[in-house]
N, CA and C atoms as an extended XYZ file, in Angstrom:
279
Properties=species:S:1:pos:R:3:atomname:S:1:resname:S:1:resid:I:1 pbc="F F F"
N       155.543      -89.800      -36.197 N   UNK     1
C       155.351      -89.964      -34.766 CA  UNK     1
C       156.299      -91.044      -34.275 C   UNK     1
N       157.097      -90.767      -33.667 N   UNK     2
C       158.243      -91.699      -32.924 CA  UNK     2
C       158.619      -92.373      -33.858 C   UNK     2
N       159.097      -91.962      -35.010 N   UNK     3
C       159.774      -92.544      -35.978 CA  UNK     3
C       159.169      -93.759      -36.522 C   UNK     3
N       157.754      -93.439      -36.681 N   UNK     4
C       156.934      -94.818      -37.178 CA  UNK     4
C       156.141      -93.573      -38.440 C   UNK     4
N       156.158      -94.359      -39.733 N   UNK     5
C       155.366      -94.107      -40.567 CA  UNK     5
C       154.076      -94.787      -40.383 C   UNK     5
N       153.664      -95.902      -39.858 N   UNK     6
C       152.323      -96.492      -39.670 CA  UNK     6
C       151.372      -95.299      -38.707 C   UNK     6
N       152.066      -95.024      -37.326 N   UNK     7
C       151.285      -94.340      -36.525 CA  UNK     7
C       151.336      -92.859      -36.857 C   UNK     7
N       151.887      -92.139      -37.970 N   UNK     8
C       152.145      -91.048      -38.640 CA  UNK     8
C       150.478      -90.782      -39.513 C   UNK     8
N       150.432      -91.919      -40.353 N   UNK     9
C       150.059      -92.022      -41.724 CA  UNK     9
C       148.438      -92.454      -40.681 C   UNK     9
N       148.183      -93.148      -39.411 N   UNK    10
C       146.821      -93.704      -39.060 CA  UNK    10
C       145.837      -93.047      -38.887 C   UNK    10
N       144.814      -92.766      -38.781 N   UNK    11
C       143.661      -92.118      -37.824 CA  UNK    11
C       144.045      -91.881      -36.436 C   UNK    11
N       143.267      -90.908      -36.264 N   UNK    12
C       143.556      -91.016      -34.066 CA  UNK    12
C       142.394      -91.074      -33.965 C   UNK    12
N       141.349      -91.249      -34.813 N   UNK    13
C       139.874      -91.117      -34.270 CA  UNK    13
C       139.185      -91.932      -34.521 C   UNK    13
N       138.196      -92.404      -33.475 N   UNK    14
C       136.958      -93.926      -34.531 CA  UNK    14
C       135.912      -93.414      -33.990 C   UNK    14
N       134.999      -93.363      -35.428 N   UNK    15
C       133.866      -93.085      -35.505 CA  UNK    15
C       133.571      -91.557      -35.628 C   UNK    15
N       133.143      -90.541      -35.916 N   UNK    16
C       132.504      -89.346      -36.539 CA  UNK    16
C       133.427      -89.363      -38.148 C   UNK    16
N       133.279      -88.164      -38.541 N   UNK    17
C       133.766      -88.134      -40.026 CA  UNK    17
C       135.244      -88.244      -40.130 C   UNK    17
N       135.911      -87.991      -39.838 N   UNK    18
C       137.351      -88.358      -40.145 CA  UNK    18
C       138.213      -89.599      -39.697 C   UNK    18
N       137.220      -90.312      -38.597 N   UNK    19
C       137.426      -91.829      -38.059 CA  UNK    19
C       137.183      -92.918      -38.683 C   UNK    19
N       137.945      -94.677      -38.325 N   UNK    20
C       137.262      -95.314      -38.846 CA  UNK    20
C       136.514      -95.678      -38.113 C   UNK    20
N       135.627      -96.577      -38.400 N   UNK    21
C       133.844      -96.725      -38.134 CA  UNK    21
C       134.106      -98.149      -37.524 C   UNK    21
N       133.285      -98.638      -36.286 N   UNK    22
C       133.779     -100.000      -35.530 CA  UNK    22
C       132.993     -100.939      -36.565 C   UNK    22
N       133.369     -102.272      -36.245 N   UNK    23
C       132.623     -103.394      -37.315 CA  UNK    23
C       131.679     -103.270      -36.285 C   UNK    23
N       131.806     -103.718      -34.806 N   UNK    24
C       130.410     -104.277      -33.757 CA  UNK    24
C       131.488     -102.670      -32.595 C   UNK    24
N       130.173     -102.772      -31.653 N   UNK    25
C       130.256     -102.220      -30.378 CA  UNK    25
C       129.968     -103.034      -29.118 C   UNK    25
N       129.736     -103.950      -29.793 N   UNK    26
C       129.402     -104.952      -28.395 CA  UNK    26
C       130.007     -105.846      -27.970 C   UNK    26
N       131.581     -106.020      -28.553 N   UNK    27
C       132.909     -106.378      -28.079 CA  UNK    27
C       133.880     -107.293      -29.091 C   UNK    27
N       134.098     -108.592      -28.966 N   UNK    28
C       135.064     -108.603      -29.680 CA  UNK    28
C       134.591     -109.148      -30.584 C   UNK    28
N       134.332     -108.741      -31.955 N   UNK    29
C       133.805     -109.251      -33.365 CA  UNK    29
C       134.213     -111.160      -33.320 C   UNK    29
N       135.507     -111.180      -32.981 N   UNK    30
C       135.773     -112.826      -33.497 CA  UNK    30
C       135.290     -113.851      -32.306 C   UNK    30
N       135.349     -113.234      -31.318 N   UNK    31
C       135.158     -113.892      -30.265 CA  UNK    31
C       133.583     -114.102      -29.976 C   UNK    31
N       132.671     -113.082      -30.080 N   UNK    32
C       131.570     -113.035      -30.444 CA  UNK    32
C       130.349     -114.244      -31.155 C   UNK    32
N       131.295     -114.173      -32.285 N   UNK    33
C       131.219     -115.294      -34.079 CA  UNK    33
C       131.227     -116.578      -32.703 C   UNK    33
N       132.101     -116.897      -31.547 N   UNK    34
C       132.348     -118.285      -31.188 CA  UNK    34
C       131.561     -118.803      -29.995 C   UNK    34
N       130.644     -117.407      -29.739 N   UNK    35
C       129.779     -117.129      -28.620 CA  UNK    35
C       130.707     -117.277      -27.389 C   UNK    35
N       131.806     -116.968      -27.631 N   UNK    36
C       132.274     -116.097      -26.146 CA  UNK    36
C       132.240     -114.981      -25.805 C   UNK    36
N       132.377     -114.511      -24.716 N   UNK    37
C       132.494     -113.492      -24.309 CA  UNK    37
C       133.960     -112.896      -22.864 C   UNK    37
N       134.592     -113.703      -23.088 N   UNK    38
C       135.938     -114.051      -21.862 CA  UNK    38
C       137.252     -113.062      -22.396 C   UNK    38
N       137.360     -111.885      -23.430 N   UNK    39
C       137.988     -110.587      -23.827 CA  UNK    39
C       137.855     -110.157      -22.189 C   UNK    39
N       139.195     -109.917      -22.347 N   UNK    40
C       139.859     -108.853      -21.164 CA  UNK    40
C       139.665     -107.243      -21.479 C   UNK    40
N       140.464     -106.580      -22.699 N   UNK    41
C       140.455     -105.531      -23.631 CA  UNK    41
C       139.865     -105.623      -24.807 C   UNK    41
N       139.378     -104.116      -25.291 N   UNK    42
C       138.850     -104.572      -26.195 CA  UNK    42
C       140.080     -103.386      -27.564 C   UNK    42
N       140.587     -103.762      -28.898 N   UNK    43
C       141.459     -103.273      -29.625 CA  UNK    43
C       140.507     -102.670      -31.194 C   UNK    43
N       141.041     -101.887      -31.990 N   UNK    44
C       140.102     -101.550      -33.155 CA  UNK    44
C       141.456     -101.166      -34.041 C   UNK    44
N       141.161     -101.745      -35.203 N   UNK    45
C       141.880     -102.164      -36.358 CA  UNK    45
C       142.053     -100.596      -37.412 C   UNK    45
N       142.981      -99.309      -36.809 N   UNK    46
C       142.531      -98.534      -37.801 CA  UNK    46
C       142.765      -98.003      -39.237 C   UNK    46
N       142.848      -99.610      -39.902 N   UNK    47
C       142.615      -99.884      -41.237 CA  UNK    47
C       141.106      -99.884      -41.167 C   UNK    47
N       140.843     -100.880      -40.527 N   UNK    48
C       139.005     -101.405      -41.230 CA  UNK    48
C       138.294     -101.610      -40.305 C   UNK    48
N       138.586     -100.916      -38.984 N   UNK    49
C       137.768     -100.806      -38.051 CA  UNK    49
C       137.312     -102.152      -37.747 C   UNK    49
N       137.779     -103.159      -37.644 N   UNK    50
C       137.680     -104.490      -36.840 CA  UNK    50
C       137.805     -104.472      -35.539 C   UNK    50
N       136.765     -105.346      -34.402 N   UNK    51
C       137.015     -104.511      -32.951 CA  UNK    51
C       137.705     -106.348      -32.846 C   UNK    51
N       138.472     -106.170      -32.102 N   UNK    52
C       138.783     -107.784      -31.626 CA  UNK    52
C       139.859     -107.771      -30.244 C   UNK    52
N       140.002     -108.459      -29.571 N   UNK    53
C       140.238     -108.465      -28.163 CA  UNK    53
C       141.973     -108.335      -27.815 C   UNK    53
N       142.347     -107.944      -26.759 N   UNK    54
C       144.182     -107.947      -26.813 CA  UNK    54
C       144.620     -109.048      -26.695 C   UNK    54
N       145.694     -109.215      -26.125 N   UNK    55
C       146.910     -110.102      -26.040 CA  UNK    55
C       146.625     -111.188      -24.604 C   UNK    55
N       145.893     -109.883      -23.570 N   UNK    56
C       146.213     -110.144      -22.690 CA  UNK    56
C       144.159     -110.731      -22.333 C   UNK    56
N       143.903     -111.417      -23.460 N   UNK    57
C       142.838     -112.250      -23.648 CA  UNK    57
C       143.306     -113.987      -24.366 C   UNK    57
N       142.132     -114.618      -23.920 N   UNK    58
C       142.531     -115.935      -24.279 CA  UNK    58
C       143.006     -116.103      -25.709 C   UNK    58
N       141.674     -115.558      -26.401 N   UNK    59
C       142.039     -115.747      -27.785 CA  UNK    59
C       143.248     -114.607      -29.036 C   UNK    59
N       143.330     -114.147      -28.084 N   UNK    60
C       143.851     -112.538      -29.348 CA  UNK    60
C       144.131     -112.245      -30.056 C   UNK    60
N       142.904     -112.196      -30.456 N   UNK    61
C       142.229     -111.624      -31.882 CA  UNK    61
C       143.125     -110.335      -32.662 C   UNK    61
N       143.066     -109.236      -31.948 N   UNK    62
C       143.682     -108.215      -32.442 CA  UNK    62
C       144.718     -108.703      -33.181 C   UNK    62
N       145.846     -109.811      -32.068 N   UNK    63
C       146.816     -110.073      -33.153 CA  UNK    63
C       146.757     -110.875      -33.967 C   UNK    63
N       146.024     -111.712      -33.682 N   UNK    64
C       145.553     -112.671      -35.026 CA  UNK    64
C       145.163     -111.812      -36.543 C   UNK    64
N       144.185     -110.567      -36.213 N   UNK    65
C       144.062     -110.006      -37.385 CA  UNK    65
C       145.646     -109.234      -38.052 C   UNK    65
N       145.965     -108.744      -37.008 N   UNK    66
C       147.179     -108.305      -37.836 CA  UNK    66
C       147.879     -109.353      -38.462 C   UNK    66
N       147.876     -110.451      -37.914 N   UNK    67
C       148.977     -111.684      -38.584 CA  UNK    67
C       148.047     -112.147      -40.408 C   UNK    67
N       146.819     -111.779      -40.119 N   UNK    68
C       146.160     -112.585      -41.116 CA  UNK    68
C       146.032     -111.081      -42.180 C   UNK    68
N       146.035     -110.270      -41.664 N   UNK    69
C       145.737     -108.943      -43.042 CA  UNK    69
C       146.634     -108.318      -42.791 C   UNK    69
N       147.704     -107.856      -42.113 N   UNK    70
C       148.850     -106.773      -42.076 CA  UNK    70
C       148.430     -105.676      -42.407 C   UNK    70
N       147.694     -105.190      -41.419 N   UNK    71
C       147.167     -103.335      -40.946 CA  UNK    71
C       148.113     -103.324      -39.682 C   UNK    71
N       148.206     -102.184      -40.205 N   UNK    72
C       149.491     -102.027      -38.491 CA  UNK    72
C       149.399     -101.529      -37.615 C   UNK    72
N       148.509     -100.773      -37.544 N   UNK    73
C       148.504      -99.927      -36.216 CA  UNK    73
C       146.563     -100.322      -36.200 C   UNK    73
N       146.587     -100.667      -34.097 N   UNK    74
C       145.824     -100.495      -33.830 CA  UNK    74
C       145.436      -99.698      -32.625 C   UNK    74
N       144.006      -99.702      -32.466 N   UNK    75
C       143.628      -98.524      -31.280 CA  UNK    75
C       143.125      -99.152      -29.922 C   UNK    75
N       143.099      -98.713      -28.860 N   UNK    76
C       142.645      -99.074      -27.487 CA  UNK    76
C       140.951      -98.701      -27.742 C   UNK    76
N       140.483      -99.706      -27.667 N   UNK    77
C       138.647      -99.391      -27.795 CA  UNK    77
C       138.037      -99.355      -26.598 C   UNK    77
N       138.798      -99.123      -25.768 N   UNK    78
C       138.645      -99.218      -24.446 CA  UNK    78
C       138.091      -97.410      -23.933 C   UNK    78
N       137.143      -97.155      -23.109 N   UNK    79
C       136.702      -95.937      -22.492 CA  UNK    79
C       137.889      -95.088      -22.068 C   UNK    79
N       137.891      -93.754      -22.170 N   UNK    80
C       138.737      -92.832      -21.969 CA  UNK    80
C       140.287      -93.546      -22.205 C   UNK    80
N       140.347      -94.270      -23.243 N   UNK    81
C       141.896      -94.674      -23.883 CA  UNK    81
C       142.135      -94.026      -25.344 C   UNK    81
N       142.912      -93.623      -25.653 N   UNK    82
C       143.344      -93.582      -27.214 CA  UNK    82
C       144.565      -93.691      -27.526 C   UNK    82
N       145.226      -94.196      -26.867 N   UNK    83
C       146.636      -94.924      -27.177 CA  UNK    83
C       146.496      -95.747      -28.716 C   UNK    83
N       147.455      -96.038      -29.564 N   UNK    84
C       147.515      -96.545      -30.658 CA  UNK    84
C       148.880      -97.183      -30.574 C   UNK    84
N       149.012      -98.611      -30.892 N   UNK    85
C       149.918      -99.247      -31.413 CA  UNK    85
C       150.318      -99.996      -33.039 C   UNK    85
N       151.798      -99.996      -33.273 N   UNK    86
C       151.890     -100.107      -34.491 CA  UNK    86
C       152.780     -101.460      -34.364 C   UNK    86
N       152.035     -102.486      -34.933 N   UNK    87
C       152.656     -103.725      -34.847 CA  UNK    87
C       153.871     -104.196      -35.368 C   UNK    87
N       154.202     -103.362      -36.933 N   UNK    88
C       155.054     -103.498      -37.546 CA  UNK    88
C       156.676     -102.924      -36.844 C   UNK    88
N       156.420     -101.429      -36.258 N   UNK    89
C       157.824     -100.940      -35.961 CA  UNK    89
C       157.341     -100.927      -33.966 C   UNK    89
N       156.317     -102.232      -33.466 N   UNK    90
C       156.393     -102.365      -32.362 CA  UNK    90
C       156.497     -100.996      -31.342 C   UNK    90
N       155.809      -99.793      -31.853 N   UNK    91
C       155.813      -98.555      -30.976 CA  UNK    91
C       154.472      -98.185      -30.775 C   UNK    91
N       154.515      -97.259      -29.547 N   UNK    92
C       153.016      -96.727      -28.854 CA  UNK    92
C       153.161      -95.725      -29.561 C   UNK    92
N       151.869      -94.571      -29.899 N   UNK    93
C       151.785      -93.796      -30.055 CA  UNK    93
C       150.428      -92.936      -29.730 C   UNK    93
């Protein structure tokens, strides 16, 4: 897919049988842990289904997890979104 093996090789789906499965549904796993709640977006990790918040949040998480485990592509956990980004070769898919 657009010349990315990450967004080739990912899931497009979270949650039923061929998806990965969210850690929480009730927003951003790390931010959560700090009893905030101030996530703009919410992102899902589809390596290990980690939900954690975008960029365009105070803390951002999403990229923090990629910096700390290197899974590359993540998903928009956001309602009627399924856009996927791949951090490594920086493309939408």
């Amino acid at each position: 897919m657009n010349g990315c093996p990450h967004l080739a090789e990912a899931p497009t789906e979270v949650g039923g049988d061929s998806g990965v499965r969210p850690s929480t549904t009730q927003g951003c796993e790390d931010c959560l842990a700090l009893g905030r709640d101030d996530w703009v977006h919410l992102r899902i990790c589809l390596a290990c289904g980690h939900v954690a918040c975008c960029d365009s949040s105070p803390l951002r998480h999403a990229s923090a997890h990629y910096a700390a485990v290197h899974h590359p592509v993540i998903r928009s956990f956001e309602p009627g979104e399924n856009w996927r980004w791949c951090f490594v070769d920086e493309r939408i898919g």
